[in-house]
KELO-385061 format. One record per atom (N, C-alpha, C): x, y negated, z; atom name. Coordinates in pm, 1 decimal. Layout:
<sites>
{site {X Y Z} CA};
...
</sites>
This chain:
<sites>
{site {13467.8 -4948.1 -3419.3} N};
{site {13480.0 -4888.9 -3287.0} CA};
{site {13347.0 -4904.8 -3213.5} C};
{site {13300.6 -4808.4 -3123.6} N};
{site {13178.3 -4811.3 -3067.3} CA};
{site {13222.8 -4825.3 -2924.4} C};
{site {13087.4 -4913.6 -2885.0} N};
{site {13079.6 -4919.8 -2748.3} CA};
{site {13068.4 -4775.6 -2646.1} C};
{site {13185.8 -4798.5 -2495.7} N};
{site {13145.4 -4676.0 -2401.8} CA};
{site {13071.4 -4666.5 -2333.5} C};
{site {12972.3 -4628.2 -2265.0} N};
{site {12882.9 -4644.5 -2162.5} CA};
{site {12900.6 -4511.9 -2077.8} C};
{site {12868.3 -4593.2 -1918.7} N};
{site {12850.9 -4456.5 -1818.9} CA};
{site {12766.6 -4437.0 -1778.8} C};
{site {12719.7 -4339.6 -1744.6} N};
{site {12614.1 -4329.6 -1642.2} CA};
{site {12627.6 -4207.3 -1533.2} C};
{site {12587.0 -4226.6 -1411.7} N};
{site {12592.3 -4181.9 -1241.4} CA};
{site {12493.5 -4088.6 -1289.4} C};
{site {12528.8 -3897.2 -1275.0} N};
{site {12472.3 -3800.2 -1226.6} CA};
{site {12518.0 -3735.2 -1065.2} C};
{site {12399.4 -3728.1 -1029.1} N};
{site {12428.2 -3664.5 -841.2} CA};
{site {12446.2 -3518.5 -924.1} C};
{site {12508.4 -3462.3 -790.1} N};
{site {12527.3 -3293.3 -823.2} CA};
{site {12462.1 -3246.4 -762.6} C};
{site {12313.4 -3149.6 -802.1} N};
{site {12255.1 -3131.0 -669.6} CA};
{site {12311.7 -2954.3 -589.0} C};
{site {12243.7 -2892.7 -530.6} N};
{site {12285.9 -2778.1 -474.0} CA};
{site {12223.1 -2692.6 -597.3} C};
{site {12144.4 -2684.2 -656.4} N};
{site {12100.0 -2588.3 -721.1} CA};
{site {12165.7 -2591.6 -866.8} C};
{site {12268.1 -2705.6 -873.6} N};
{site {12380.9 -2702.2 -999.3} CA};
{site {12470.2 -2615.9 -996.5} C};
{site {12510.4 -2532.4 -816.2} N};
{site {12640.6 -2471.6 -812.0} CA};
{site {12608.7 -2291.7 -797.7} C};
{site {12727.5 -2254.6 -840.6} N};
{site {12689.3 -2167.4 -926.1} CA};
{site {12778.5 -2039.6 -796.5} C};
{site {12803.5 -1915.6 -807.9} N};
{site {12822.1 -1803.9 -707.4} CA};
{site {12985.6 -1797.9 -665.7} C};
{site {13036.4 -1910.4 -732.0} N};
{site {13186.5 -1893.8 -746.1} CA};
{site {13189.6 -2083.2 -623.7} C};
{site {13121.6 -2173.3 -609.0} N};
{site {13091.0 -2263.1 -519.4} CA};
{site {13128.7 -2383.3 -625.2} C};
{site {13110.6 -2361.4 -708.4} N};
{site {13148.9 -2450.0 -845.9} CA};
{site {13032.3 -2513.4 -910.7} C};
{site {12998.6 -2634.0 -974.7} N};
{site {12897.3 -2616.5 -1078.1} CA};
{site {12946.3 -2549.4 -1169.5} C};
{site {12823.7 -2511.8 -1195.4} N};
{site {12798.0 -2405.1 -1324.8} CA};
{site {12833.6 -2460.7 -1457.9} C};
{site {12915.0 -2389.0 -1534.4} N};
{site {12968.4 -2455.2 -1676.9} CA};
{site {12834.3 -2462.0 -1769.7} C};
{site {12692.7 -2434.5 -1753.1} N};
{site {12596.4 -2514.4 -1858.1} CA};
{site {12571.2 -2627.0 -1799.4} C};
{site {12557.1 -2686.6 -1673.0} N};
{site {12550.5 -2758.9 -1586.6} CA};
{site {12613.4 -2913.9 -1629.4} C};
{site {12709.7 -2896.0 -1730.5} N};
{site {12789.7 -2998.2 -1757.8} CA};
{site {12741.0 -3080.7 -1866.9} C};
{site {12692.7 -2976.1 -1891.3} N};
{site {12596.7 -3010.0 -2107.3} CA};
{site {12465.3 -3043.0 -2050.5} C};
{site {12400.9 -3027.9 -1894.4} N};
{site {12300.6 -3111.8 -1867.0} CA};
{site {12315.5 -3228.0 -1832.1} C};
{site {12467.0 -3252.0 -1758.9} N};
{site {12500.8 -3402.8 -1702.5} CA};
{site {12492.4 -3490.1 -1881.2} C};
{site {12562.3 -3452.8 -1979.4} N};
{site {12599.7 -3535.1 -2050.3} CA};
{site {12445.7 -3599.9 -2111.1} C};
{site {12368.7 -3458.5 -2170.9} N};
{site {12254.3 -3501.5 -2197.9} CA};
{site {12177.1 -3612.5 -2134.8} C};
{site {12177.5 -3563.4 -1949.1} N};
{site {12108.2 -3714.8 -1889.5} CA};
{site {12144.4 -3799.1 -1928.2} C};
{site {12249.2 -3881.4 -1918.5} N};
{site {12353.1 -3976.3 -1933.7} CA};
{site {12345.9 -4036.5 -2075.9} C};
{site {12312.8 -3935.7 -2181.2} N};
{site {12258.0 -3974.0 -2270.9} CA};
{site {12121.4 -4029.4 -2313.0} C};
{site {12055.1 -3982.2 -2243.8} N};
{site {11907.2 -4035.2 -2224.6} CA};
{site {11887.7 -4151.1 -2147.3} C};
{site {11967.0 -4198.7 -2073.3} N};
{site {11976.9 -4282.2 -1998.0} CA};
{site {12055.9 -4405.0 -2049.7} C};
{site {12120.8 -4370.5 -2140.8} N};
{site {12220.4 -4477.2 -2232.1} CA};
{site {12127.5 -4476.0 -2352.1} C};
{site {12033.0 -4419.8 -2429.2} N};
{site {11996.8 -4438.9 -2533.5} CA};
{site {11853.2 -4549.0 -2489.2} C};
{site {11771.4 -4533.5 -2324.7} N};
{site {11689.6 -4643.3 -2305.3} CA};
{site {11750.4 -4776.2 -2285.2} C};
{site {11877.7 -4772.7 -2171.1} N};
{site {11909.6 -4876.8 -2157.4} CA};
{site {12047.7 -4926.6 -2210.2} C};
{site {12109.8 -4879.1 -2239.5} N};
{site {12218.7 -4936.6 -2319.6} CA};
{site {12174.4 -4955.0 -2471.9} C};
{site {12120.4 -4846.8 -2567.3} N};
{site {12087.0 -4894.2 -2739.4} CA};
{site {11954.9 -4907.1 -2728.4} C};
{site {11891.9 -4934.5 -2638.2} N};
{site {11738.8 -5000.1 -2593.0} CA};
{site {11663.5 -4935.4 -2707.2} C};
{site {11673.5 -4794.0 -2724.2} N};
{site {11627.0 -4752.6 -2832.1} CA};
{site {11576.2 -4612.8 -2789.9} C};
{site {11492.4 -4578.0 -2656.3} N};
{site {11442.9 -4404.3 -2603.3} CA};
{site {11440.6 -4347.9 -2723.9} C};
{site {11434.1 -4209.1 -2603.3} N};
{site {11401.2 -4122.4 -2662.1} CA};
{site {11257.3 -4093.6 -2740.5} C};
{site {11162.6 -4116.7 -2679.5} N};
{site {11030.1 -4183.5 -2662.0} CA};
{site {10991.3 -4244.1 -2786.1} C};
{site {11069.6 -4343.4 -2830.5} N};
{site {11092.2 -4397.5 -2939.0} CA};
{site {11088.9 -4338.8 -3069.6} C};
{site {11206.4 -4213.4 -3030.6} N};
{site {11265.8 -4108.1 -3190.4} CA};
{site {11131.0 -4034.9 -3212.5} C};
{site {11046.3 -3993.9 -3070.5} N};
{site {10929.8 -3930.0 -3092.5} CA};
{site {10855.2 -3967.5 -3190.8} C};
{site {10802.2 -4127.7 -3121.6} N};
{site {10681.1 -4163.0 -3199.6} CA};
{site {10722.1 -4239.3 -3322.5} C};
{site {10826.3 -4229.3 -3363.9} N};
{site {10867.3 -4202.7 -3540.9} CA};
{site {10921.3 -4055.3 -3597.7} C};
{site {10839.4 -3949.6 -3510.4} N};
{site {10882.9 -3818.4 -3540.7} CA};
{site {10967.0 -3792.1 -3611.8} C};
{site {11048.5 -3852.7 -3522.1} N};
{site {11175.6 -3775.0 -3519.8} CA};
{site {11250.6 -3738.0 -3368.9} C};
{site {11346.7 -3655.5 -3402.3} N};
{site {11409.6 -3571.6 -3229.1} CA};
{site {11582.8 -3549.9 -3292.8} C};
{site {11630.1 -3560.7 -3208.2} N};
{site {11795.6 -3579.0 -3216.5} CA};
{site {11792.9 -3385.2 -3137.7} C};
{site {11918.0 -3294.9 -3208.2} N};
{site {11921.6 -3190.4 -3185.4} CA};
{site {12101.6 -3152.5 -3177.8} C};
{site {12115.9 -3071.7 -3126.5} N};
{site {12267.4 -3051.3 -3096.0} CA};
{site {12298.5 -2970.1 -3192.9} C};
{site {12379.8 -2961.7 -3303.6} N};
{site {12426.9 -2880.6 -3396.7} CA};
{site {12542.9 -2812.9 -3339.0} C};
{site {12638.5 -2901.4 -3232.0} N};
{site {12758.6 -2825.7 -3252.4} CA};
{site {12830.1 -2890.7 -3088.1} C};
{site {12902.6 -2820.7 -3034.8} N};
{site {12935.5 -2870.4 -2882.8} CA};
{site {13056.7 -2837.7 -2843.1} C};
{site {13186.5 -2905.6 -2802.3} N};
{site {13303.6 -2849.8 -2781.8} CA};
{site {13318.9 -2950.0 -2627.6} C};
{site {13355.8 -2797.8 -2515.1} N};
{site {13392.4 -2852.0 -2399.2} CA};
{site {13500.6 -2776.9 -2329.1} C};
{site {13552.8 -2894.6 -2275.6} N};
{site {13706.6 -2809.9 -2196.8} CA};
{site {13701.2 -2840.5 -2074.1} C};
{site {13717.8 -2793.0 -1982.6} N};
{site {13699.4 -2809.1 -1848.5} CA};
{site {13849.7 -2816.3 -1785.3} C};
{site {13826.3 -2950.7 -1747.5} N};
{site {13993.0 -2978.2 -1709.9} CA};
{site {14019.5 -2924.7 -1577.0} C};
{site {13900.4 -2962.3 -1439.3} N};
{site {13905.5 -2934.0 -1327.5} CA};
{site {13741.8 -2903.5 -1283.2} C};
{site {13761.3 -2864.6 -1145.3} N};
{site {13597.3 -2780.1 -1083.5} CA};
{site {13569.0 -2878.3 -1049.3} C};
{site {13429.0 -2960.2 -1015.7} N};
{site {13302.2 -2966.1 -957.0} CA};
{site {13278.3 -2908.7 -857.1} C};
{site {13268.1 -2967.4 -734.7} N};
{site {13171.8 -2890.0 -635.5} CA};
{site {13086.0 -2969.0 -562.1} C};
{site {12944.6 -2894.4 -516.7} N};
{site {12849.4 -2985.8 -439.4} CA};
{site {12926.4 -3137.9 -381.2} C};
{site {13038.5 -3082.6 -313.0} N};
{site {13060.3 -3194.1 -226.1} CA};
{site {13155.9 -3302.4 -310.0} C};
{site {13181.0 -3303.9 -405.1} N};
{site {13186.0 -3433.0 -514.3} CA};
{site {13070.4 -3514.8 -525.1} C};
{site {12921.4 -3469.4 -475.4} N};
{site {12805.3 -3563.8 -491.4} CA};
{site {12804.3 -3644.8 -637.0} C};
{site {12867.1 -3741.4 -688.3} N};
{site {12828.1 -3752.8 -780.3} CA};
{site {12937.9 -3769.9 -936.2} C};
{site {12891.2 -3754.7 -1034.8} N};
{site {12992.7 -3754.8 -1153.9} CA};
{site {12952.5 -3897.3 -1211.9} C};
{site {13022.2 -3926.2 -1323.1} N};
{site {13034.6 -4045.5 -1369.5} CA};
{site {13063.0 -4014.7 -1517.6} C};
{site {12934.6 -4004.8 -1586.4} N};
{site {12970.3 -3964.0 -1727.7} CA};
{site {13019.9 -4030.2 -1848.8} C};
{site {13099.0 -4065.8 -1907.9} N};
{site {13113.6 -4159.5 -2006.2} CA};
{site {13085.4 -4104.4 -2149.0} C};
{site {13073.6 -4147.1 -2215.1} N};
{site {13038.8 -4147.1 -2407.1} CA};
{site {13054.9 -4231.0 -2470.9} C};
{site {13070.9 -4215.1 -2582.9} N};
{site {13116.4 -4299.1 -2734.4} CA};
{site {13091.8 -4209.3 -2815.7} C};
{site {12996.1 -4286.5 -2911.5} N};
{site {12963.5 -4261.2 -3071.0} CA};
{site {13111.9 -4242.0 -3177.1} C};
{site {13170.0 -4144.8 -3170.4} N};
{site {13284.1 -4133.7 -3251.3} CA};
{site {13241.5 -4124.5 -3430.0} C};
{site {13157.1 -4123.8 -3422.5} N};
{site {13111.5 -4110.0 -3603.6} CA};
{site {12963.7 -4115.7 -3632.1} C};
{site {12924.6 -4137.3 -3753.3} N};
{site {12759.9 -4140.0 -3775.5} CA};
{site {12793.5 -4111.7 -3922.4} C};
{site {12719.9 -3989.6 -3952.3} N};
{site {12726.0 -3955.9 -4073.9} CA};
{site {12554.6 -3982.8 -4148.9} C};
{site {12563.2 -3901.9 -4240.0} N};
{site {12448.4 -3887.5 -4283.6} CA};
{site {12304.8 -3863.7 -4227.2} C};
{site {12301.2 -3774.8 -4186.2} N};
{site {12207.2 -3731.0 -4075.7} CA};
{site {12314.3 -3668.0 -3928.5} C};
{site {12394.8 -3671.2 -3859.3} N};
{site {12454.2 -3644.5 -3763.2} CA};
{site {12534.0 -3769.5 -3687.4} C};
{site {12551.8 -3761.8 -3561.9} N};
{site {12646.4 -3828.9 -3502.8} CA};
{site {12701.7 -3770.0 -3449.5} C};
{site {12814.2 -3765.5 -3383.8} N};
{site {12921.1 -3754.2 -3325.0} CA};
{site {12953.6 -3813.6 -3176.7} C};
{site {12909.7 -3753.6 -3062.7} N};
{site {12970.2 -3808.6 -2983.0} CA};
{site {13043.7 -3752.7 -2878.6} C};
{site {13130.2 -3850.4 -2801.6} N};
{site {13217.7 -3778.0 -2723.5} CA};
{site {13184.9 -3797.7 -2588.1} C};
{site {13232.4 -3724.5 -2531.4} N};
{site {13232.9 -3747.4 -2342.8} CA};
{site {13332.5 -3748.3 -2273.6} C};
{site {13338.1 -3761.8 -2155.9} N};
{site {13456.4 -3729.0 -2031.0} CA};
{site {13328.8 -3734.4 -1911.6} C};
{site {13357.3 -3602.1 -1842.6} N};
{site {13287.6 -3655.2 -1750.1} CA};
{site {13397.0 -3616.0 -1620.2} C};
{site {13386.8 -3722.8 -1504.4} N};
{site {13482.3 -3764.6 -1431.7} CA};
{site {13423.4 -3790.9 -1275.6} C};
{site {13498.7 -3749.9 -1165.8} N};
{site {13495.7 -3694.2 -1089.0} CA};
{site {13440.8 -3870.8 -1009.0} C};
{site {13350.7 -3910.7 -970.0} N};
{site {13327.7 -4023.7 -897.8} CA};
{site {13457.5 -4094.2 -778.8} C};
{site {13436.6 -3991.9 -741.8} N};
{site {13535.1 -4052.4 -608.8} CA};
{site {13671.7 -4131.7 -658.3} C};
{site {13752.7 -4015.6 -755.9} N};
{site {13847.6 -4034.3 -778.4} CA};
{site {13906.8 -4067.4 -917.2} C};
{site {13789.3 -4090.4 -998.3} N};
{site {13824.1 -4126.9 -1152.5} CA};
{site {13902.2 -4002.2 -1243.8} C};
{site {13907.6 -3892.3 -1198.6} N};
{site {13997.9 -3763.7 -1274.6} CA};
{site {13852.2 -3726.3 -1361.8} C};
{site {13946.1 -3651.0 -1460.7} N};
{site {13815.2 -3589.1 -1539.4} CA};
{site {13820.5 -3446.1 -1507.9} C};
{site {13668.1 -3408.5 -1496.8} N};
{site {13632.5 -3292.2 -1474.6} CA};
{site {13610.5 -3220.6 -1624.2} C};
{site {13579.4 -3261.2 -1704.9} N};
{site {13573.9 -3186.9 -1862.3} CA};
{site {13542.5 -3308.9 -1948.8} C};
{site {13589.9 -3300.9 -2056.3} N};
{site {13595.3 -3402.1 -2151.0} CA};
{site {13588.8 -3289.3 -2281.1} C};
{site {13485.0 -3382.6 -2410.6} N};
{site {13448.4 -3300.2 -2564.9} CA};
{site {13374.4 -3386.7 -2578.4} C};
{site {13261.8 -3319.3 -2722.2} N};
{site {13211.7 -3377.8 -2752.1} CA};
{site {13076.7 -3288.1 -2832.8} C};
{site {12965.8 -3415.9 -2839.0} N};
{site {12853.2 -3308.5 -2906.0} CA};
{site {12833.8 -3442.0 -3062.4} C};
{site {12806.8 -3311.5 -3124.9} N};
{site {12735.0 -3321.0 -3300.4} CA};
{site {12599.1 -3318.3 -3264.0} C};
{site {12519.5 -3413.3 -3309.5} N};
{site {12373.6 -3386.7 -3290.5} CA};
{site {12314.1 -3419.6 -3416.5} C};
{site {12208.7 -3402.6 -3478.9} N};
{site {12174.2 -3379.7 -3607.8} CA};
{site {11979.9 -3435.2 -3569.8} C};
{site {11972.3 -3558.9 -3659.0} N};
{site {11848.6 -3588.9 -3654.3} CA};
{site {11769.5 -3536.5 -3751.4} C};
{site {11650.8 -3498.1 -3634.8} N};
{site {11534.9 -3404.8 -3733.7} CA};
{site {11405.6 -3472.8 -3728.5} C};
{site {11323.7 -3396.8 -3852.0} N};
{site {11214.3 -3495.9 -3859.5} CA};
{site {11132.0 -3371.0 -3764.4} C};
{site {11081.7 -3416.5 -3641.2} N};
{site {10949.0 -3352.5 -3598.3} CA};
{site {10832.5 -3276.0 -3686.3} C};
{site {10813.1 -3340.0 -3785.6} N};
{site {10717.2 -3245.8 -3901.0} CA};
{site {10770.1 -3147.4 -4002.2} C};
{site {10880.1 -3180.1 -4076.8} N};
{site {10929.1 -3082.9 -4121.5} CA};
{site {10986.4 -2982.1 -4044.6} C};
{site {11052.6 -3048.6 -3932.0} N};
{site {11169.9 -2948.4 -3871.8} CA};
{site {11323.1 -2957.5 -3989.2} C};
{site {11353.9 -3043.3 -4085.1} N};
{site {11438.8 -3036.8 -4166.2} CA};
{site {11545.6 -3204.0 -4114.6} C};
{site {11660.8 -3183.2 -4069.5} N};
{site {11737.2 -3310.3 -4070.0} CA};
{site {11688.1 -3393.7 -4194.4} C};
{site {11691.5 -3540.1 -4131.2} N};
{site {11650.6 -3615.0 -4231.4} CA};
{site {11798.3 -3741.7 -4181.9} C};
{site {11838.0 -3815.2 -4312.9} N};
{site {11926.9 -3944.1 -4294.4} CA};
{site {11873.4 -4006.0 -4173.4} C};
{site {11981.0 -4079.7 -4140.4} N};
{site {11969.1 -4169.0 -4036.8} CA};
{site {11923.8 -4305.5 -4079.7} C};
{site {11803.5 -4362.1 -4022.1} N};
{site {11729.8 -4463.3 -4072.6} CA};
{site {11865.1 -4599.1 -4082.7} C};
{site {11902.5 -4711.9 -4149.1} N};
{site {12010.0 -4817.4 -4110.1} CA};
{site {11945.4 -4864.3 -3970.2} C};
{site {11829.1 -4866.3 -3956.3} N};
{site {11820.6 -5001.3 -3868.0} CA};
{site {11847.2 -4904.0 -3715.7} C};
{site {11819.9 -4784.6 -3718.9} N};
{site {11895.1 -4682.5 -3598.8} CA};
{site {12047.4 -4696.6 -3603.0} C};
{site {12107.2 -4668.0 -3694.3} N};
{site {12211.8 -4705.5 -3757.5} CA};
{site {12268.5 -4830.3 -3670.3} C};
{site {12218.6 -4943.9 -3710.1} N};
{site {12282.9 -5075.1 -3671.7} CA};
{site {12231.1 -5072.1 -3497.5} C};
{site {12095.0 -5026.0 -3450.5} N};
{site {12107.9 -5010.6 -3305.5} CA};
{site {12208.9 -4946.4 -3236.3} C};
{site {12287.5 -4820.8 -3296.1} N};
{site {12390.2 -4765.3 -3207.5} CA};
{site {12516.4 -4774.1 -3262.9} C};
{site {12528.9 -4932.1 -3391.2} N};
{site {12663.8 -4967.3 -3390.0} CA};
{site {12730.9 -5054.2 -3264.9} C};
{site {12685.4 -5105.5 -3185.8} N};
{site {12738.4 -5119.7 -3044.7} CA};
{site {12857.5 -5131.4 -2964.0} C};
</sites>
């Protein structure tokens, strides 16, 4: 079982979209932060990091359901994740992201991301010792 971590995205005005909603790509940017933000300080392992062992983590595959709306005046979300799998070269992870004020979820899924080597451009295995950093 893997560790959950959250992390606090503000909603700003230029997230909401003509309907007074954030915008449904808007959501796949919260998770990403949240991810970047959990991969420095929660698996103390940046992004920064995957670089300068050229390599880059890439989204193969993305499933999201939108339970309820977002709007500016929610101010901020509260994203959660868990590593649901680590394959070969891919992980698996999931989200909920959830309404601050009131703990409801606003959309919950999950993203496949697929590590690539920066020089080839070809997924390469997942190193163990990355591996054992985001067993957690």
């Amino acid at each position: 079982m893997y560790s959950i971590f959250e992390s606090e995205v503000r909603i700003r005005p230029d997230d909401i979209d003509v309907n007074n909603h954030v915008h449904s790509s808007r959501y796949m940017d919260y998770v990403l932060a949240a991810r970047y933000d959990q991969m420095e300080n929660n698996y103390k392992m940046s992004m920064k990091e995957f670089l300068e062992k050229n390599l880059t983590w890439v989204i193969s595959d993305v499933h999201l359901s939108f339970k309820r709306e977002l709007k500016l005046e929610d101010k901020i979300v509260t994203v959660r994740t868990q590593i649901a799998e680590v394959g070969a070269a891919q992980a698996r992870v999931n989200f909920w992201i959830l309404k601050k004020e009131n703990g409801k979820e606003a959309a919950t899924g999950y993203f496949l991301y697929t590590l690539v080597s920066t020089v080839s451009g070809r997924p390469v295995r997942i190193p163990p010792e990355i591996v054992e950093k985001y067993s957690i």
